[in-house]
ZAMARGU-4260 file (C-alpha; in steps of 0.2 Angstrom, whole numbers, plus 5000, padded with zeros to 4 digits):
<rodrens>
0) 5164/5155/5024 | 5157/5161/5006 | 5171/5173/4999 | 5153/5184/4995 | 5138/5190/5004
5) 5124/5200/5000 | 5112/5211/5009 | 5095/5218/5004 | 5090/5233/5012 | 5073/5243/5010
10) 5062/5256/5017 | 5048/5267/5013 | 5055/5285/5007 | 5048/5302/5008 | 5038/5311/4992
15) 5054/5308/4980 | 5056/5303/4964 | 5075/5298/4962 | 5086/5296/4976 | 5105/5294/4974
20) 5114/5281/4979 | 5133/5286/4984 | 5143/5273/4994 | 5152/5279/5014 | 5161/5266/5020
25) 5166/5264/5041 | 5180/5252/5039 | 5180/5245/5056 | 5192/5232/5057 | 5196/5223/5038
30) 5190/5235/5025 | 5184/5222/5014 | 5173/5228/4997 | 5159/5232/4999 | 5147/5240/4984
35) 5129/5241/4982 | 5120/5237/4964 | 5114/5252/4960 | 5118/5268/4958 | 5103/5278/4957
40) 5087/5271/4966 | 5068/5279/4958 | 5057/5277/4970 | 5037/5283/4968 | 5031/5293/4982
45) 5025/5285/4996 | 5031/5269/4991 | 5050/5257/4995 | 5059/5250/4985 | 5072/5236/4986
50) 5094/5238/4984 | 5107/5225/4986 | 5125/5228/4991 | 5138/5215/4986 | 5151/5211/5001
55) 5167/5204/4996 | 5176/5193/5006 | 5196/5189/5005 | 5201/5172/5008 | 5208/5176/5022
60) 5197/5184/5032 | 5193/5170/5047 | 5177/5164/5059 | 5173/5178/5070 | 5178/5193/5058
65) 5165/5207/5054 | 5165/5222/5044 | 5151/5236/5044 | 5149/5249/5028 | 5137/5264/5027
70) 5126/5266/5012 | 5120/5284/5013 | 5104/5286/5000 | 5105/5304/4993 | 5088/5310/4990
75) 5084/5324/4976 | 5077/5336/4990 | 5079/5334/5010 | 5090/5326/5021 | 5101/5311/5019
80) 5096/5293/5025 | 5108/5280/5029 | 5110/5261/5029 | 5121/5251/5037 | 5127/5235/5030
85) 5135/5221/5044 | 5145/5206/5038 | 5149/5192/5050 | 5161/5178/5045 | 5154/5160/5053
90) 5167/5147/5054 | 5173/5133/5041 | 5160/5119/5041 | 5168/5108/5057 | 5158/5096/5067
95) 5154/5093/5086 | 5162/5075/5090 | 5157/5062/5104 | 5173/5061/5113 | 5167/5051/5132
100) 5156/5045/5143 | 5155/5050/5161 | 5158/5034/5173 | 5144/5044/5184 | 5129/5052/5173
105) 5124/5067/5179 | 5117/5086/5176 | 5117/5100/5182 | 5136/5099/5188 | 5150/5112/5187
110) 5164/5113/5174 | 5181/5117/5178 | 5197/5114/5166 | 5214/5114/5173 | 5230/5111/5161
115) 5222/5096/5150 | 5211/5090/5163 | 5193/5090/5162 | 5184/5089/5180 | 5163/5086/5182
120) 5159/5091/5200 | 5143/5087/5210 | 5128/5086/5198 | 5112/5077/5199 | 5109/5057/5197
125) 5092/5053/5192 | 5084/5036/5195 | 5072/5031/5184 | 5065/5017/5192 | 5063/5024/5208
130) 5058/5041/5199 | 5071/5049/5213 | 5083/5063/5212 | 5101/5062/5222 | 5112/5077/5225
135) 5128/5071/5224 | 5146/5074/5229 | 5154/5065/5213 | 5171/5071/5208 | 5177/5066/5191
140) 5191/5069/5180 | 5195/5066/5162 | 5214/5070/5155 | 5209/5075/5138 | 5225/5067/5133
145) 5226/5049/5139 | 5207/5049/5140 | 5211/5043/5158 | 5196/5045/5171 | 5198/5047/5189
150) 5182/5047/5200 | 5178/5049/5219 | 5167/5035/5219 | 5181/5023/5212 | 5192/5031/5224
155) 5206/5039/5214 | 5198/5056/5218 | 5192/5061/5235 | 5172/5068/5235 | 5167/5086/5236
160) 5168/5088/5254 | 5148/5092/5252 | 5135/5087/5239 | 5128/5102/5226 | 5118/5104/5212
165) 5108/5114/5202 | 5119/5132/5203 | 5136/5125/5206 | 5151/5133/5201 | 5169/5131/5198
170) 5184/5135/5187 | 5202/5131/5187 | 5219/5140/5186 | 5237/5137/5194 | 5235/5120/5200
175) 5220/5123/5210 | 5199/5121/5205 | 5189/5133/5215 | 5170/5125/5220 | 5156/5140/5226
180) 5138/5139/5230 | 5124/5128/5222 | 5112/5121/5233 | 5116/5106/5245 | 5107/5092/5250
185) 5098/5097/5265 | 5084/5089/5274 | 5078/5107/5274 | 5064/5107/5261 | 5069/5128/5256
190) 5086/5118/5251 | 5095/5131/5255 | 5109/5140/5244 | 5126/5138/5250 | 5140/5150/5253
195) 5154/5138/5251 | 5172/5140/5243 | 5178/5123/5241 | 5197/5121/5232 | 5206/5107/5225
200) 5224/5107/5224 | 5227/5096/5209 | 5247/5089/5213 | 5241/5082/5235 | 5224/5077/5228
205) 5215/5085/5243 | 5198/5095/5245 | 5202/5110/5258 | 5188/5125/5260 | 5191/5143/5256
210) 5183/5159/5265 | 5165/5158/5263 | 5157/5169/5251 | 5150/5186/5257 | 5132/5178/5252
215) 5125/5160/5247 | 5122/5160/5229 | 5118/5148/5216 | 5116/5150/5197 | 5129/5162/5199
220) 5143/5167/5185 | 5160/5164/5190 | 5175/5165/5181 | 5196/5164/5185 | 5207/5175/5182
225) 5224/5166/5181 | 5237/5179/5178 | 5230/5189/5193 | 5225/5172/5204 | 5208/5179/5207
230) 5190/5172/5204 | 5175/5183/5200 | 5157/5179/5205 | 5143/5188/5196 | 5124/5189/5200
235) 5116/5172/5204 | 5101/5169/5217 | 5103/5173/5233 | 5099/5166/5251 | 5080/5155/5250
240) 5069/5166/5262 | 5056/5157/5275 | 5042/5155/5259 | 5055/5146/5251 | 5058/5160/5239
245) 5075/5166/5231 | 5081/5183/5225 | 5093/5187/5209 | 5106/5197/5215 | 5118/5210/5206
250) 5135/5208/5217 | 5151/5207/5208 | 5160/5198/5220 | 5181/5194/5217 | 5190/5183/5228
255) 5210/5185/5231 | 5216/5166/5231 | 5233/5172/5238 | 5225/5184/5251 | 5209/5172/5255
260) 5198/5187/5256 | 5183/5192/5246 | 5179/5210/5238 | 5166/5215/5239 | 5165/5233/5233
265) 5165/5230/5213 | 5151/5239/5203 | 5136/5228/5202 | 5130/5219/5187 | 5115/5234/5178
270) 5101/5223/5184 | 5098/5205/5196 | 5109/5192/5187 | 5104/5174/5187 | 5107/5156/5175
275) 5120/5166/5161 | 5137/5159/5156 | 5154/5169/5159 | 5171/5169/5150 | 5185/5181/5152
280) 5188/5185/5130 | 5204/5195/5136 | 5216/5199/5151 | 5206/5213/5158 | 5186/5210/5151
285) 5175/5196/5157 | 5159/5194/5145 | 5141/5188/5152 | 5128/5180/5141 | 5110/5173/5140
290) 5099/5167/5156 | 5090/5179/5166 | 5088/5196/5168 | 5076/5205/5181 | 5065/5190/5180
295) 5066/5190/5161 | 5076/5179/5148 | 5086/5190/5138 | 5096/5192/5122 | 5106/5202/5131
300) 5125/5203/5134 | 5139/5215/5145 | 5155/5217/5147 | 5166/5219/5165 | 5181/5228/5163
305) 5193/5223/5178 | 5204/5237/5176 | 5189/5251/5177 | 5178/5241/5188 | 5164/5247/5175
310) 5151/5237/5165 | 5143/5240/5147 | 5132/5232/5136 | 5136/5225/5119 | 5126/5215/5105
315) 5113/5203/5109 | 5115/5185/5107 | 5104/5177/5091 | 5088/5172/5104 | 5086/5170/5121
320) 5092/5154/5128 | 5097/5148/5147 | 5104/5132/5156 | 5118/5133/5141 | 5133/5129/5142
325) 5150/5139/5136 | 5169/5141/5131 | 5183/5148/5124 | 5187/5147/5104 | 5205/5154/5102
330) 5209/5172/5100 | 5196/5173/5114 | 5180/5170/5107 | 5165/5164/5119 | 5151/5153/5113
335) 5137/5147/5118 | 5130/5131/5117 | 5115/5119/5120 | 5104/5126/5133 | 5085/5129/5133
340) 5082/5140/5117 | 5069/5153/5110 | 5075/5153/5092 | 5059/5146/5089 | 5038/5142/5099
345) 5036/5135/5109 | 5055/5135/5119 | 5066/5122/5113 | 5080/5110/5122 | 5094/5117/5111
350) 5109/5110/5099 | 5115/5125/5093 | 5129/5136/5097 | 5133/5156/5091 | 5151/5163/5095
355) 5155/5183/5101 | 5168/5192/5090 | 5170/5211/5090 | 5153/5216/5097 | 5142/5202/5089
360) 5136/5185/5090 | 5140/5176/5075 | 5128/5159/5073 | 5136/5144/5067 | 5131/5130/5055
365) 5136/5114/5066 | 5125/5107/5082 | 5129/5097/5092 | 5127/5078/5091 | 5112/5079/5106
370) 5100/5092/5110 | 5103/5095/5129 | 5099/5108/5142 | 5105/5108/5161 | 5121/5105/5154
375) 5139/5111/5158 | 5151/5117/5147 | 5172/5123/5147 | 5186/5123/5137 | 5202/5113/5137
380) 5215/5120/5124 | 5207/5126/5108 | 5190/5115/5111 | 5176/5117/5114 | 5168/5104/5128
385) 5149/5100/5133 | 5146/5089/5150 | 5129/5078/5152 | 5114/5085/5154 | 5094/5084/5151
390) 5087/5079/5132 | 5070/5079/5135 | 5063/5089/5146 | 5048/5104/5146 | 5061/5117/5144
395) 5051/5130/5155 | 5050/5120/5172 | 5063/5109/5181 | 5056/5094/5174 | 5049/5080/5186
400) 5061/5065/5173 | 5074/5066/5167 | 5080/5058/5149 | 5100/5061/5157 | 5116/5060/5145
405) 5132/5054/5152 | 5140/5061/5134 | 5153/5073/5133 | 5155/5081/5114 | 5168/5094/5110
410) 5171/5106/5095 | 5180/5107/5083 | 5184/5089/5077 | 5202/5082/5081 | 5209/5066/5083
415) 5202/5055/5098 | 5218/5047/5109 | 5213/5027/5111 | 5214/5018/5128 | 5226/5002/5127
420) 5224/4989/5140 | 5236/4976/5139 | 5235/4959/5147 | 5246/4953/5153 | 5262/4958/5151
425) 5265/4957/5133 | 5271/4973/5129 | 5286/4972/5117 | 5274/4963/5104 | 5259/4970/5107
430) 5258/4979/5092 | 5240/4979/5090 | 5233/4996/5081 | 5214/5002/5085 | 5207/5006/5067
435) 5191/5013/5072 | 5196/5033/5072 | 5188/5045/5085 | 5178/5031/5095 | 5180/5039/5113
440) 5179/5023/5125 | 5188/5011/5109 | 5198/5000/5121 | 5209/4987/5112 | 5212/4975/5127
445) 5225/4959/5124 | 5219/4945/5132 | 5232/4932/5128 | 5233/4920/5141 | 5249/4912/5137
450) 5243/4893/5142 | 5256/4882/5149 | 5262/4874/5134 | 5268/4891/5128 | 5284/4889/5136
455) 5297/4885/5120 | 5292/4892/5106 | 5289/4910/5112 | 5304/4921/5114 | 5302/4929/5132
460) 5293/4945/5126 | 5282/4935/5113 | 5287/4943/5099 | 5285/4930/5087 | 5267/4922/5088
465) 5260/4935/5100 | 5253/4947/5089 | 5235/4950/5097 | 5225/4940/5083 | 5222/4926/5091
470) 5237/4913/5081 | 5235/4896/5084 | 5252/4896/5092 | 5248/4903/5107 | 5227/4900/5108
475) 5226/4919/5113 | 5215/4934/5104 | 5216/4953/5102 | 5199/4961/5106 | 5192/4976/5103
480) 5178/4982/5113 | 5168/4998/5108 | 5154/5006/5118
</rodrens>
């Protein structure tokens, strides 16, 4: 954050010699200074000239605060004119940090969060020697705290009770992660959307299934609403017609998790809906961002408000961008990341990320450590979180390869947990520390085998010789293994 910020302004003015600067300002939110550099402005006729205003910051101001000022130019004959300075505050230099690697690589997968759980659902696995693409029904878990993973295919987790991919979605709240739509994989070529409502309940480990949406939908938004146990889904394509063709749709649909019913009455979305990103920013507002709109990729973003059951447009997002990802900053900020981007031409597979606070979007200075798009994204606690994905790819087609990640990155930058293993039961000694910080699979596994001779020396936990290097006394080693 630069405690100053200057912005240049200039027009072409009417026939006047001399305009005169005088200084209004609408202190929206923080009233910080704000000053242009002059105070009178000649301007020839039929000509511009240029003026600064100086902005001035206080330290305290955070990422996500803005402040607008209006400079109204006072011309020496005819109406006033106006210019309106915006200042936007990014957030301190951090960095995106690898933080795992999925057991199962995949894209195109839904994201829930639940507690300090991190859950991947369905997803495609590419093949590359078989050039082939699987829809799966791969379940996956990481706690972000133990860096523990649990996966269907290992059997710690049951699977999705169906395979889905491209358009799935799901979201977590109160011990449960609710699964909709995405399309399945059928031996009918249209691969037709599906209307499912799967639900995990995270304490009995079980899959059951939900009433069925009013309507199959894929590439939908969907968010949960915890405090009220209900899930919202907005837009998305609906049913695949006998050509093999799909609709967007405008539907804002909520689900009663306690009731098991759907509404289906809510405003619609202004316009068809498909491939944008979703959060809710505060108890009663859920914002919608990026993809599709009408058949157009759009800057454009709206807000729901529960309690009205009305929808309004706020600012645009920086450029257009689709198959992104996004999450929740604290004090309710969405961003945006990744994704297929127009910031520049041709389109772009994307690393960057741009954050909403009080009507704008706010671009930040870190990427991510990979360029992906067909990624998946949440947030667990105050991060952050990008799932797998596509690196190289034409960014206006579903590409016929794929260059797949199996990383998962997260912002901002904190301390990485590291896995111990020990083998075998040499706890009370093993004191062996990992010193390679933030390494997300850094296992430090003990492999002392405690030969036979090891029988009078060693105190019965092995705390005298058994200290993971590998002593001579007890012909064992410590090793650390980092993918």
């Amino acid at each position: 954050m630069n405690s100053n910020s200057q912005r240049q302004n200039s027009g072409r003015l009417p026939c006047t010699s001399v305009i005169t600067m005088c200084t209004w300002f609408d202190m929206k939110q923080y009233a910080w200074t704000t000053t242009p550099s002059l105070a009178t402005l000649p301007v020839t006729a039929h000509t511009n000239n240029t003026f600064s205003v100086d902005v001035v910051i206080p330290a305290t101001a955070v990422g996500g605060q803005s402040d607008e000022a209006t400079i109204t130019l006072t011309p020496g004959t005819g109406p006033a004119m106006t210019a309106t300075t915006i200042t936007l505050v990014q957030d301190a230099p951090d960095n995106w940090q690898i933080f795992a690697y999925m057991p199962r690589t995949v894209d195109n997968a839904a994201v829930a969060s639940e507690g300090d759980v991190l859950y991947v659902i369905g997803g495609t696995e590419y093949d590359s020697l078989a050039s082939t693409r699987t829809y799966t029904d791969y379940f996956q878990s990481l706690d972000t705290t133990t860096m523990a993973w649990n996966d269907s295919v290992s059997g710690t987790l049951p699977p999705l009770p169906g395979p889905r991919y491209m358009g799935v979605r799901a979201c977590g709240m109160n011990g449960h992660v609710y699964v909709t739509g995405g399309q399945t994989d059928s031996t009918d070529p249209l691969e037709a959307q599906a209307d499912d409502l799967f639900i995990f309940d995270v304490a009995a480990n079980t899959w059951s299934s939900g009433a069925l949406m009013p309507a199959a939908r894929g590439e939908h938004m969907m968010v949960c609403d915890a405090a009220n146990n209900t899930l919202y889904v907005i837009g998305g394509w609906g049913p695949f017609d006998a050509t093999g063709s799909a609709s967007g749709t405008d539907t804002t649909w909520a689900y009663d998790a306690d009731a098991n019913t759907w509404d289906e009455t809510l405003a619609p979305f202004p316009g068809e809906r498909v491939r944008a990103s979703a959060q809710m920013i505060s108890a009663t507002e859920i914002l919608v961002a990026a993809g599709a709109l009408d058949g157009f990729f759009v800057k454009r973003t709206d807000i729901y408000d529960i309690g009205t059951d009305t929808w309004e447009q706020t600012g645009d997002l920086v450029w257009e961008r689709f198959y992104n990802a996004s999450g929740i900053l604290p004090t309710n900020r969405m961003c945006v990341y990744g994704g297929t981007g127009f910031g520049a031409l041709p389109a772009l597979v994307d690393d960057s990320y741009e954050c909403y606070s009080g009507g704008f979007w706010i671009p930040q200075l870190a990427t991510m450590t990979q360029a992906k798009t067909f990624l998946a994204g949440t947030s667990v606690g105050d991060q952050l979180y990008a799932v797998g994905g596509v690196t190289d790819t034409d960014s206006l087609a579903t590409p016929s390869t794929y260059v797949q990640t199996n990383r998962i990155e997260r912002y901002p930058t904190t301390d990485i947990p590291d896995v111990v293993v020990d083998v075998p039961e040499d706890t009370a000694a093993d004191t062996v520390e990992d010193t390679e910080s933030d390494v997300p699979t850094d296992v430090v596994v003990d492999t002392a085998t405690d030969t036979p001779a090891d029988t009078s020396t060693d105190a019965p936990t092995d705390t005298a010789t058994d200290t993971g290097t590998g002593g001579d006394g007890d012909e064992g080693c410590g090793c650390s293994i980092v993918h």
